[in-house]
C-alpha positions in Angstrom: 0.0 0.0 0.0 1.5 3.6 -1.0 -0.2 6.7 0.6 0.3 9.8 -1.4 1.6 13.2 0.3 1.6 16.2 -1.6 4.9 19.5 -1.2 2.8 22.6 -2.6 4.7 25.3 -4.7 4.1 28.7 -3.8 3.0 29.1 -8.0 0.1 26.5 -6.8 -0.8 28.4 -3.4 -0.8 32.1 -4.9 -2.8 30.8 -8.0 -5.6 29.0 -5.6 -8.9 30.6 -4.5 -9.2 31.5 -0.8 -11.7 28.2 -1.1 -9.0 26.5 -2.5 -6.3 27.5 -0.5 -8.0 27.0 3.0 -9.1 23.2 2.1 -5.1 22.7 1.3 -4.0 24.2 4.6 -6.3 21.9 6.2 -5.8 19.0 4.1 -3.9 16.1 6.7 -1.3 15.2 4.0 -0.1 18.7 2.4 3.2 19.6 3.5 5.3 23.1 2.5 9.0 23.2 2.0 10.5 25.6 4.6 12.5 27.6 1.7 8.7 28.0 -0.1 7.4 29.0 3.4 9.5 31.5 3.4 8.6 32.5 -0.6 4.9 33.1 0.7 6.0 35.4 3.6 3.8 38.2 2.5 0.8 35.7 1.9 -1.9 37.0 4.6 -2.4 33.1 5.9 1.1 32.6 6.2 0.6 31.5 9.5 -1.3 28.3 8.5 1.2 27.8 5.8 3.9 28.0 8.5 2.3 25.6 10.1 2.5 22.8 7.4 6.4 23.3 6.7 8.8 20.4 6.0 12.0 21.5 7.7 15.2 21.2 6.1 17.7 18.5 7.1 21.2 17.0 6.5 19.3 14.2 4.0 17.6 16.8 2.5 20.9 18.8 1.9 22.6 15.8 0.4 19.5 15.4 -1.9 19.9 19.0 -2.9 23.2 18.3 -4.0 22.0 15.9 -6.3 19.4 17.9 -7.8 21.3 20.9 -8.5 24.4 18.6 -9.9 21.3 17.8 -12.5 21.0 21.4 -13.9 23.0 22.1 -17.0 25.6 24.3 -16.3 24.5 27.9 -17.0 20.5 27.2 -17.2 18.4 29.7 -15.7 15.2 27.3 -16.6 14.8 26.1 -12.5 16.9 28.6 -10.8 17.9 32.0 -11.9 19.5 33.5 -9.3 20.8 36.9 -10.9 16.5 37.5 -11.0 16.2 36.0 -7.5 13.4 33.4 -9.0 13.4 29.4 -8.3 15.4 29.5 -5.3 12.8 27.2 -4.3 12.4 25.0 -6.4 15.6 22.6 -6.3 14.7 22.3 -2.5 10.8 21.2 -3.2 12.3 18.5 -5.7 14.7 17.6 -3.1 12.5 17.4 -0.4 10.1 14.8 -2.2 12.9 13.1 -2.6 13.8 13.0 0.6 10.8 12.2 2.3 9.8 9.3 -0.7 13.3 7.7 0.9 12.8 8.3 4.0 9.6 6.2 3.8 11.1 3.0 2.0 12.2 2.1 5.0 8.7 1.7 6.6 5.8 -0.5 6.7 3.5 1.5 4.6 5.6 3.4 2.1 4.6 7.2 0.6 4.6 8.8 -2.4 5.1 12.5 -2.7 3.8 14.8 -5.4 4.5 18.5 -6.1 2.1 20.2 -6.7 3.5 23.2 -9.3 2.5 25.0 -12.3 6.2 25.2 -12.9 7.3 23.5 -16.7 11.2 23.8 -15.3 9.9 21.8 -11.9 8.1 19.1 -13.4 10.6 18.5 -16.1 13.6 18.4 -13.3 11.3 16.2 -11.0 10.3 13.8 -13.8 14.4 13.4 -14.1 14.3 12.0 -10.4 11.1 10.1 -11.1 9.4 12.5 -8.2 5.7 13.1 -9.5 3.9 16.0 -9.8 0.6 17.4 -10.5 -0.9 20.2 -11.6 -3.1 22.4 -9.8 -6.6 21.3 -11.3 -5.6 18.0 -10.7 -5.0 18.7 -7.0 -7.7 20.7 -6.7 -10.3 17.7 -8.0 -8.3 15.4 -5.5 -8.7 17.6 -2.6 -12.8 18.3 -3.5 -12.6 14.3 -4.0 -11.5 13.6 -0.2 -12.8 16.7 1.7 -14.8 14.6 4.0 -12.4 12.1 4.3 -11.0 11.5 8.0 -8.5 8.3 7.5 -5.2 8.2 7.8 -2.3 10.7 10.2 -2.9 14.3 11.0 0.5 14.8 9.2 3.3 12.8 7.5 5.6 12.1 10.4 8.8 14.3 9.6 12.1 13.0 10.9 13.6 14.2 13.8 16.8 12.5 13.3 19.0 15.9 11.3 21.6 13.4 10.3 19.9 11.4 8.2 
């Protein structure tokens, strides 16, 4: 049995309706990358999205280094950092990664989507086999399940930093 998590893109949270965006924040298996809490700083329910983010960690780190070993040398396409866009982005990736890993080692393994309206994101995730899906797509899922009660509060994050 895999249970499906979902990382959230700050492209997907600024494009959702308040509707939208409330039923994610709520929803027990959305998690937000720390680096794309931080992108949604000025977001009014930033709060709520604080409260849903996936802290970095030394695993994570070492899957970052993988990711951005991935982007041609001298692409802008994922992270431009002369334009200060992206930053982001090669963390998300990493973080499914990361927590899709972190989970082979348990009973019931997970699967991790990102949710994005990025072309640069999906095509760099589908490199590292991570899934993603785009925001109608998540939005039907979440309208599908919003009565649904089963399964954790929350993915349990790792406390261990080293691994």
């Amino acid at each position: 049995m895999t249970e499906i998590y979902y990382l959230l893109d700050n492209n997907a949270l600024v494009s959702m309706t308040p509707a939208q965006r409330s039923l994610a924040l709520s929803h027990p298996r959305c998690r937000i990358p720390s680096e794309v809490v931080y992108e949604a700083r000025q977001s009014p329910d930033h709060s709520a999205i604080a409260d849903l983010a996936y802290p970095p960690n030394l695993s994570i780190l070492r899957a970052l280094a993988e990711v951005m070993a991935a982007l041609a040398p001298g692409s802008h396409d994922v992270v431009d950092l002369y334009k200060n866009q992206g930053n982001a982005d090669p963390i998300l990736i990493a973080t499914a990664l990361h927590a899709t890993r972190e989970s082979q080692t348990t009973l019931i393994e997970e699967r991790w989507e990102i949710v994005t309206e990025d072309g640069a994101v999906e095509e760099l995730a589908k490199a590292f086999n991570v899934p993603t899906l785009g925001l109608a797509d998540f939005v039907t899922t979440l309208a599908g399940c919003a009565g649904a009660t089963s399964g954790p509060s929350q993915p349990q994050l790792p406390t261990n930093a080293g691994t």
